[in-house]
C-alpha positions in Angstrom: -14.5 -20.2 11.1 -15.1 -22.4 13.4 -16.2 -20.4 16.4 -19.1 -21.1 18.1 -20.8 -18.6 20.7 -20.4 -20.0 24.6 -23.3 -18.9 27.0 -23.4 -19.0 30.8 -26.4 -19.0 32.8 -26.5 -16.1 35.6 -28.2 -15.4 38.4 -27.8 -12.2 40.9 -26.4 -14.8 43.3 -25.0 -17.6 41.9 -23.4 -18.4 38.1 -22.9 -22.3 36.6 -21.4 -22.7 33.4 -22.6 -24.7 30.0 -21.9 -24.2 26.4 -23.5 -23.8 22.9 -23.0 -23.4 19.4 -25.5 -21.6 17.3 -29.5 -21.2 18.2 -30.2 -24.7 19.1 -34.3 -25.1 19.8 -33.8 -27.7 22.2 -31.2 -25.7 24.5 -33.3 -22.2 24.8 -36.0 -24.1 25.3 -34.6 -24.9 28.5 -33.4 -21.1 28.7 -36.7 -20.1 28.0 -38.1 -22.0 31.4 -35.5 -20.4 33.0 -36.4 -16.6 32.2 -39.7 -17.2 33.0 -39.5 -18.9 36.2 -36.1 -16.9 37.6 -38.1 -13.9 36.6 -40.8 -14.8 39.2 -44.0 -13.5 39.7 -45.2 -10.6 41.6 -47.7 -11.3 44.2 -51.0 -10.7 43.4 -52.1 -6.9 44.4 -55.6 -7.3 45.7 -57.5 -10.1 48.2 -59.4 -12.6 46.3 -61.9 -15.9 46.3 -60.5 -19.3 44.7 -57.5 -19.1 48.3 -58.1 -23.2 48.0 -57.9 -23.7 44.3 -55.2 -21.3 43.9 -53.2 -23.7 46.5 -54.1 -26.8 45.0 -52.9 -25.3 41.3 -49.9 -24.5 43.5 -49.4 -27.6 44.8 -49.9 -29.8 41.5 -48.0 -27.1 39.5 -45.0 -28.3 42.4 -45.6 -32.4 42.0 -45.5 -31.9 38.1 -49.1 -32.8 37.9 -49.2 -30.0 34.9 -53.0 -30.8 33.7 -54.3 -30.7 37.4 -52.3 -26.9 37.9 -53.8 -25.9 34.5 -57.6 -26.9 35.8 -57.1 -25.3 39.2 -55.5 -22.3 37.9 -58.7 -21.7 35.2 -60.9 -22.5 38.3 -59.3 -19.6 40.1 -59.7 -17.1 37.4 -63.6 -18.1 37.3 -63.8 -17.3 41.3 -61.3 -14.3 41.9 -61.3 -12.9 38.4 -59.1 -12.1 36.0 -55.5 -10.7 36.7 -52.3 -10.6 34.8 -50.7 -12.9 37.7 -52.8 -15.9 36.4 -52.5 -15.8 33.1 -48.9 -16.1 33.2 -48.7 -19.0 35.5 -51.0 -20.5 32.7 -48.7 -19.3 30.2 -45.8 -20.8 31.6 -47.2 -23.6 32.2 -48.8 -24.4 29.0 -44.9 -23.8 27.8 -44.2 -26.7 29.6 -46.3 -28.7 27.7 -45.0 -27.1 24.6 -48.9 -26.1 23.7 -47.8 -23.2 22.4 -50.4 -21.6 20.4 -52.3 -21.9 24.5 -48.9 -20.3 26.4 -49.4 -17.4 23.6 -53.8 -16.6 24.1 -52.6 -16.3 28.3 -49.6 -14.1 27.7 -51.3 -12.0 25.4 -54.1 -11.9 28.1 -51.9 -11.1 30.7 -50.7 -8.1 28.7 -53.5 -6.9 28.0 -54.6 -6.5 31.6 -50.8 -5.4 32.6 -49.1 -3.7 29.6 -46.0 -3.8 31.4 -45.9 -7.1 32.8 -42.5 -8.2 32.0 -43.1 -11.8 32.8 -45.7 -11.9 30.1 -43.5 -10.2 27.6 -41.0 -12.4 28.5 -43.0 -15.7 28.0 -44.3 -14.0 24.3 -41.0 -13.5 23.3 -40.2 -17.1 24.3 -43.2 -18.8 23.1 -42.4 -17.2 19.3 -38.6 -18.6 19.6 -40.0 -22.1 20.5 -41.5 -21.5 16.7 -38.3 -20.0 15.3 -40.1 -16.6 14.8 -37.0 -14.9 15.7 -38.0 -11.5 14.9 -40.9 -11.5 16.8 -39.3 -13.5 19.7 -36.9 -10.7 20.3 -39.0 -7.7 19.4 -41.4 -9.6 23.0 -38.2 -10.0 25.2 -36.5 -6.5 24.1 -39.5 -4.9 25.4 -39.3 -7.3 28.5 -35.8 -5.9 29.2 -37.0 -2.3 28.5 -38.8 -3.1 31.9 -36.4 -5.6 33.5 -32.8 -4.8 32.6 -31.4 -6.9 35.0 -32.8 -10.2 33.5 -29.8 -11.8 32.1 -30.4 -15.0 31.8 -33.1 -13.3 29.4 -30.5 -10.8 27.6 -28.3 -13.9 26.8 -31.1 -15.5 24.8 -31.7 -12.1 23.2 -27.7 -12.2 22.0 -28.1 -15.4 21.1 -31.4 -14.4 18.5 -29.5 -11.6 17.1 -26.3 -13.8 16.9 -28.4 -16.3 14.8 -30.2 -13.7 12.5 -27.0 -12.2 11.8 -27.8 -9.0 13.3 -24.7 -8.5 15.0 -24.6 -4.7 15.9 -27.6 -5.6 18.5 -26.2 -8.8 19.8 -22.6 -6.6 20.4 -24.9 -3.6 22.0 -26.0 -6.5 24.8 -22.6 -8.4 24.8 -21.4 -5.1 26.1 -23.8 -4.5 28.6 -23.1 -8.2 30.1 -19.4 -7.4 29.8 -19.6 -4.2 32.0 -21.8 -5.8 34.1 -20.0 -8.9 34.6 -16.4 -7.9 34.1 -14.7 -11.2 35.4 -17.1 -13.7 33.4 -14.5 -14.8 30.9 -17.3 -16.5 28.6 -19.1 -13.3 28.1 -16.0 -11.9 27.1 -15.2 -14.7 24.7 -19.0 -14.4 23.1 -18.8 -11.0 22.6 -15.1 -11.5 21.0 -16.9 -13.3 18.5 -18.9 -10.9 17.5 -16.5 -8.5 17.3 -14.6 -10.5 15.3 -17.9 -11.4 13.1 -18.5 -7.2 12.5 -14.8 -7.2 11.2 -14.3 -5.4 14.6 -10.7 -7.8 14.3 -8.6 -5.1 16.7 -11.6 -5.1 19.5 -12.2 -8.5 19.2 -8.8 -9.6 19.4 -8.8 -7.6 23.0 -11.8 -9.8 24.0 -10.5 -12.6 23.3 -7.4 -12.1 25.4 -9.4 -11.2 28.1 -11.3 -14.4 28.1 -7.9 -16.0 28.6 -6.4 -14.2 31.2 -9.3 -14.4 33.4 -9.4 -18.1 32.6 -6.2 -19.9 31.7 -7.6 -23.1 31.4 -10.0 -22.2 28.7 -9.0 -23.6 25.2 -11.8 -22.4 22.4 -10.2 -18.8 24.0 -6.6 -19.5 22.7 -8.7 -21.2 19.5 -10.0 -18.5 18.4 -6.7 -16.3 19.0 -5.0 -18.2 17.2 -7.6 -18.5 14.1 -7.6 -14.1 14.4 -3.8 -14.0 14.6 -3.7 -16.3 11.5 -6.4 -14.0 10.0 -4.1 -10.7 10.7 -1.2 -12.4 9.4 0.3 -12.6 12.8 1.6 -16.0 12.2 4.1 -16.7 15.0 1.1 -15.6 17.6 -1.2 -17.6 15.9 1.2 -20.4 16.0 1.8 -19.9 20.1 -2.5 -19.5 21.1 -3.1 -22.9 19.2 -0.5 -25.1 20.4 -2.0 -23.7 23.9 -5.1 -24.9 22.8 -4.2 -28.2 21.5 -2.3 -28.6 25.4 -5.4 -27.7 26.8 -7.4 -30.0 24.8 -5.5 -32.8 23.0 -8.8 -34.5 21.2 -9.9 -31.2 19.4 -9.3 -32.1 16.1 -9.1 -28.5 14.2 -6.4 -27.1 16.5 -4.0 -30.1 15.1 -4.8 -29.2 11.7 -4.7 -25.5 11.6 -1.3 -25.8 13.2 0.2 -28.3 10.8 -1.2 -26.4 7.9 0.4 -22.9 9.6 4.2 -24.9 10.0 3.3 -26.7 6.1 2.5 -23.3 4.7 6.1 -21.9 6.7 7.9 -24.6 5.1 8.4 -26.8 8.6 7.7 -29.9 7.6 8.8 -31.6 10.4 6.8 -29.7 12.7 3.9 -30.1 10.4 4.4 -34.2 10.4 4.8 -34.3 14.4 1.4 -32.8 15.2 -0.1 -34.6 12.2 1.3 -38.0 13.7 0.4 -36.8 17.5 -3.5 -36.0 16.6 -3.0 -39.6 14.8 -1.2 -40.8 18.4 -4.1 -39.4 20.6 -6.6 -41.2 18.5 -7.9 -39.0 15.8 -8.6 -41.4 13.4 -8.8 -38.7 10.4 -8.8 -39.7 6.3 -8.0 -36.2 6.3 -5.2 -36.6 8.5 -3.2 -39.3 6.9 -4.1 -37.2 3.2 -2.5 -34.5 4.8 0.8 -36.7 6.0 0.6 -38.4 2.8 1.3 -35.3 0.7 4.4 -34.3 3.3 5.9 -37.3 2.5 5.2 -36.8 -1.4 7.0 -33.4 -1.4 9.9 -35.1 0.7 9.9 -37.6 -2.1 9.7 -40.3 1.1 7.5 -42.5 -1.5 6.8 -45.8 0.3 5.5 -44.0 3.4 3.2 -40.9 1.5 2.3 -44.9 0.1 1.2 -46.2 3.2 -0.7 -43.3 4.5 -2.5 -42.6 1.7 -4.2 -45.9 1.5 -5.0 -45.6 5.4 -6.6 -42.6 4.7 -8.7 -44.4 2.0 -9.3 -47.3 4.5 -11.2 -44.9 6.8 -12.7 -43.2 3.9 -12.5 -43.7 -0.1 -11.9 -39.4 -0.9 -11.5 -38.3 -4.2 -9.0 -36.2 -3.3 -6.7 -39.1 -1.8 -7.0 -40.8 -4.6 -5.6 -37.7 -6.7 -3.0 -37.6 -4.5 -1.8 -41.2 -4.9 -2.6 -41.3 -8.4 0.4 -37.9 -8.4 2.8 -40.4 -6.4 2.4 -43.2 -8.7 2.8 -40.7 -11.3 6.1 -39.7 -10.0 7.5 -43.4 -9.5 6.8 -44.6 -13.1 3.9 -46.5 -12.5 1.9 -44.9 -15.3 -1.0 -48.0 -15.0 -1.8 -47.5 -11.4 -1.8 -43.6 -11.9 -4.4 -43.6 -14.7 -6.5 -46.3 -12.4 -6.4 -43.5 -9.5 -7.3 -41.1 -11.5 -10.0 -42.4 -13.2 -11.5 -43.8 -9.5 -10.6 -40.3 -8.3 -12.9 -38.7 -11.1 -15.3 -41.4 -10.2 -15.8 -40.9 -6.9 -16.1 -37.0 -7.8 -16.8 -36.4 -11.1 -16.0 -32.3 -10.3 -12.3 -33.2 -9.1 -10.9 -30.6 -11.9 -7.6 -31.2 -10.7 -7.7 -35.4 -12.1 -9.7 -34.2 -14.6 -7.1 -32.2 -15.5 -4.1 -34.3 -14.9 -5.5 -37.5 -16.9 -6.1 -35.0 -19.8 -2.9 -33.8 -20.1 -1.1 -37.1 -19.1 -2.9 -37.9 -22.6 -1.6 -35.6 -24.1 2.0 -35.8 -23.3 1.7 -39.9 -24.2 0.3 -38.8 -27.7 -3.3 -40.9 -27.2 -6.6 -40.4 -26.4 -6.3 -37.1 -27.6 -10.0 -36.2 -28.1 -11.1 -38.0 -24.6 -8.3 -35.4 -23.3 -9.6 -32.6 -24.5 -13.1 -33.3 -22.8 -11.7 -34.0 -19.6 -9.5 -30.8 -19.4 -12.4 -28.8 -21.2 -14.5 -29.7 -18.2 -12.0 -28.8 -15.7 -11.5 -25.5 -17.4 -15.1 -25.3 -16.6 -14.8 -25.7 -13.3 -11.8 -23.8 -12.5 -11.8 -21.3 -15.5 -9.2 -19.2 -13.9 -6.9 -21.8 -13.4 -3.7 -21.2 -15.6 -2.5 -24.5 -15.5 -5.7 -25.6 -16.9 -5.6 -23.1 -19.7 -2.5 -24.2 -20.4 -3.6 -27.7 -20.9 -6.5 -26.6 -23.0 -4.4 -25.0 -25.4 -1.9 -27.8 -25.6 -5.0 -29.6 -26.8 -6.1 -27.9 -29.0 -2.7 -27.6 -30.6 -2.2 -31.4 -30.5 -5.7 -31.1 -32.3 -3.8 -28.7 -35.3 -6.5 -25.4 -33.9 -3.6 -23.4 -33.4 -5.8 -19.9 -33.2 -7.8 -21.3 -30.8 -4.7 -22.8 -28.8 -3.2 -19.6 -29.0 -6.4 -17.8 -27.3 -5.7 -19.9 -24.2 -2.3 -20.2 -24.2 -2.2 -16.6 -23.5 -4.4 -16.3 -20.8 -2.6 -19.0 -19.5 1.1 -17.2 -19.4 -1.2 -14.1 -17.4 -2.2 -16.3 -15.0 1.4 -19.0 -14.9 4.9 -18.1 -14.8 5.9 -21.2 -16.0 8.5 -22.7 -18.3 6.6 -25.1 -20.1 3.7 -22.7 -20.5 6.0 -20.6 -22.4 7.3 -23.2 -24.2 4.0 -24.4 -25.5 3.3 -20.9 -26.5 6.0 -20.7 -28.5 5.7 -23.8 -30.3 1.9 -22.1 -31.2 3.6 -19.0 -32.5 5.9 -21.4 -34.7 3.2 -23.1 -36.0 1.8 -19.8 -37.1 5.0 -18.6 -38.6 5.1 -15.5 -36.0 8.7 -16.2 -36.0 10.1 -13.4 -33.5 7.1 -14.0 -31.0 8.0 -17.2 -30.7 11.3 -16.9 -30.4 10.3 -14.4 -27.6 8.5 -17.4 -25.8 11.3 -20.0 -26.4 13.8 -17.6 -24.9 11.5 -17.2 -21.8 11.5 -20.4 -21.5 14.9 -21.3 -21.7 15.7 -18.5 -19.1 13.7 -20.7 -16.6 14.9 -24.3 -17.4 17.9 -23.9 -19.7 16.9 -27.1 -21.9 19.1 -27.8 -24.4 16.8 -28.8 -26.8 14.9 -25.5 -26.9 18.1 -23.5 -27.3 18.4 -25.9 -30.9 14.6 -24.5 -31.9 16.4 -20.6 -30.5 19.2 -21.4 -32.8 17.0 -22.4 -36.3 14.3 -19.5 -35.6 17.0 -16.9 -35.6 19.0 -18.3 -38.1 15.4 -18.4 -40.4 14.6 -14.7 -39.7 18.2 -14.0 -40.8 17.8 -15.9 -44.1 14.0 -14.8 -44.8 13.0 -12.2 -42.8 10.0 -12.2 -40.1 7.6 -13.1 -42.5 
C-alpha cells in the first residue's frame, strides 16, 4: 500500500504543517533539535561562579559559533561545578555537530546527576536514533514522556520509531493520545488511520480516515487512502468516489489514475478506464506503464492499430518485458506470426523469468508442430515459475504428448483441468486418454469439451469412440 505516515510539528501555541513517509534520518534529525530545544531548559537551581563564561557560551551558542559555546560551556562546569543544566546544553550542542558518541557521555552525565531530567532523556533517546538504534532511541524518549507528557513534538517521533519497527500497537497507544488531545488536527487523524489500517483494525481505521477528510476537504492522500480501504473491503463504488476526489485534488499523483482505471477495467468500463488512462497521459504522466495499460484496452477491444501505437510508446519511454509480451499477443492475433516470435523472444530477453512468453512461445511451438524439444524447455521453465498455473500445466502436458510420454502428459493434464475450466484443456485430455486406449474416459473429456465449444470436428472423434466401445467393448 502505498500509504505513507504524515507528521505535523506542534507546539502549545502555534502548529505548521510538513509531511513524511517512513523514518527518514535526515528529517528527525531536524525533529530531534526540535524536542530538545522546545523542551527548554530549566534554570539552574543554585548561584554559581563562571556568570561571564556561562554568557559568553550563551552568546556564541546564539551566533552559531558552536566550538566557542562548547569551550565556554566546559569552562563553566570547571568554575561553578557540575549540574545536570550544563551537561545538556553540551549535549545538545554536540548534536549539532552530529559528534554523537560526545552528545551521548553529557546526557548520560546529566542523568546521572538528575535522574529525571527529561531534557537529557530526551537528547539520549535522540542521539541513539541519529544511529538508527531504534529500540534504545525510544526506550530514552518513553521515559522522557513518562516525565513530560506534554512533549509532542517528542511523542510524534516516538510514533514514528514504533511505526518503523513495526511495532504498531505502541505507535496506535500514542496516535490516540495526540488524537484526543488534538481532536481537530486532521493529520494526526490520518497517521493514526494508518495504523489502524496497518493492525488490520480496517473498521477503526476507516473512521480515521474519514475524519481526516471532513476536517480537511482539501486533503487528497485522506481520500487516497479511502479509497485504497474501500477497494480492500470490497466497497468498490466508494472506493471508486474517494479516489476520483483524490485525483481532483491532485491531478499529477500518478497512483490515484491507475488504481482507478484498474477498479473501472476490473468492472468491465473500459471507456472509463481509457479516459483516465488518456487524462494522467494529458496532464503529463509520461508512464511506460500507462500506455501498457491503454495498449491492452485496446487489444481486448480488438482496436489493433491503436493497442499498436501505444504499445511501442510505452517501449519508447521504457523497453519492459511485459510490453513486449503484450505486443508480441497482438501480433499474434493479426497473423503476423514473425514479428510475434521476435517479441517474444526480446520479451524473454529482456526478462528471462517472464513465464508468461515463456509460455506462449512454447506452446506457439507446439501448435506449429516445430521446435518441439526447445518448447518443452521453455514451458518446463515457466511451469517452474508459476507451478500452479493451469494453463501452463496444460501446455506441459501437450508437450509431452507431442513428445509420445503420454503417462507423464496425463499427470499434468490433470492437474491442469483442477486448476482450468477450459475447452481445449479437456480436449487435450482426451486426446491423452485416446492414446492410452481409456476409451470412456476420453470420451468423457471430448464430450466436456464439446459442451464448451461445440467443434464439429470433436463431435466426429465422439462419434468413432462410441461407435468402437460398441463394436469392442471398453478395453
Amino acid at each position: 500500500m502505498v500509504q505513507g505516515l504524515i507528521i505535523m510539528k506542534i507546539s502549545t501555541r502555534k502548529s505548521r504543517r510538513t509531511f513524511r513517509g517512513r523514518i527518514s534520518l535526515p528529517f528527525l534529525t531536524k525533529i530531534a533539535f526540535l524536542v530538545v530545544l522546545i523542551s527548554g531548559c530549566a534554570h539552574i537551581q543554585r548561584p554559581y561562579e563562571g556568570r561571564d563564561t556561562y554568557a559568553y557560551g550563551v552568546l556564541a551558542e546564539r551566533e552559531d559559533r558552536i566550538d566557542e559555546a562548547i569551550q565556554y560551556y566546559r569552562e563553566t562546569i570547571k568554575k561553578a561545578g557540575e549540574d545536570a543544566y550544563f551537561y545538556v546544553k553540551l549535549g545538545n550542542l554536540y548534536l549539532k555537530k552530529q559528534d554523537i558518541p560526545s552528545a551521548r557521555k553529557c546526557f548520560f552525565r546529566a542523568v546521572r546527576l538528575e535522574p529525571e531530567r527529561q531534557e537529557a532523556l530526551f537528547g539520549l533517546g535522540l542521539s541513539y536514533l541519529l544511529e538508527k538504534n531504534y529500540n534504545l532511541a525510544a526506550l530514552y524518549i518513553e521515559r522522557g514522556l513518562a516525565l513530560d507528557k506534554e512533549n509532542h513534538s517528542a511523542r510524534m517521533v516516538l510514533c514514528d520509531i514504533y511505526a518503523g519497527m513495526n511495532r504498531l500497537e505502541d505507535a496506535s497507544r500514542h496516535y490516540q493520545y495526540l488524537v484526543e488531545v488534538f481532536p481537530e488536527n486532521y493529520l494526526f487523524h490520518y497517521n493514526y488511520g494508518n495504523i489502524l489500517e496497518r493492525l488490520g483494525k480496517n473498521r477503526e481505521a476507516e473512521k480515521e480516515y474519514t475524519k481526516s477528510v471532513e476536517l480537511a476537504h482539501f486533503f487528497w492522500k485522506g481520500y487516497f487512502s479511502l479509497g485504497l480501504l474501500y477497494d480492500k473491503l470490497g466497497m468498490k463504488k466508494k472506493s471508486i468516489e474517494c479516489l476520483e476526489k483524490a485525483v481532483s485534488l491532485n491531478p499529477s499523483e500518478i497512483i490515484s489514475y491507475s488504481l482507478l482505471a484498474s477498479a473501472y477495467y476490473s468492472e468491465g468500463n473500459k471507456e472509463k478506464a481509457k479516459y483516465y488512462l488518456e487524462e494522467a497521459i494529458s496532464n503529463g504522466i509520461n508512464s511506460a506503464q500507462f500506455y501498457q495499460f491503454l495498449g491492452i484496452i485496446y487489444l481486448d477491444e480488438s482496436t489493433y492499430d491503436k493497442a499498436e501505437e501505444v504499445f511501442k510508446k510505452s517501449i519508447d519511454i521504457e523497453n519492459l518485458s511485459s510490453t513486449r509480451f503484450y505486443l508480441g499477443v497482438l501480433y499474434d492475433k493479426t497473423g503476423k506470426w514473425e514479428k510475434m516470435e521476435e517479441e517474444m523472444k526480446k520479451a524473454i530477453e529482456i526478462d528471462p523469468d517472464n513465464a508468461a512468453a515463456l509460455n506462449y512461445l512454447g506452446y506457439t511451438y507446439l501448435i506449429q508442430d516445430r521446435n518441439i524439444h526447445e518448447a518443452y524447455k521453455l514451458i518446463k521453465k515457466a511451469c517452474k515459475i508459476e507451478p500452479d498455473n493451469g494453463a501452463f500445466l496444460d501446455s506441459l502436458g501437450w508437450a509431452y504428448y507431442k513428445m509420445g510420454n503420454y503417462h507423464l502428459a496425463k499427470k499434468y493434464l490433470e492437474k491442469a483441468v483442477d486448476k482450468e475450466k477450459d475447452a481445449e484443456v479437456y480436449e487435450h485430455l482426451g486426446y491423452v486418454y485416446l492414446k492410452l486406449k481409456e476409451y470412456e474416459k476420453a470420451l468423457l473429456w471430448f464430450t466436456k469439451a464439446y459442451e464448451i465449444n461445440g467443434k464439429q470436428d470433436i463431435q466426429k472423434i465422439m462419434d468413432e469412440i462410441r461407435k468402437h466401445i460398441l463394436e469392442n467393448g471398453t478395453d
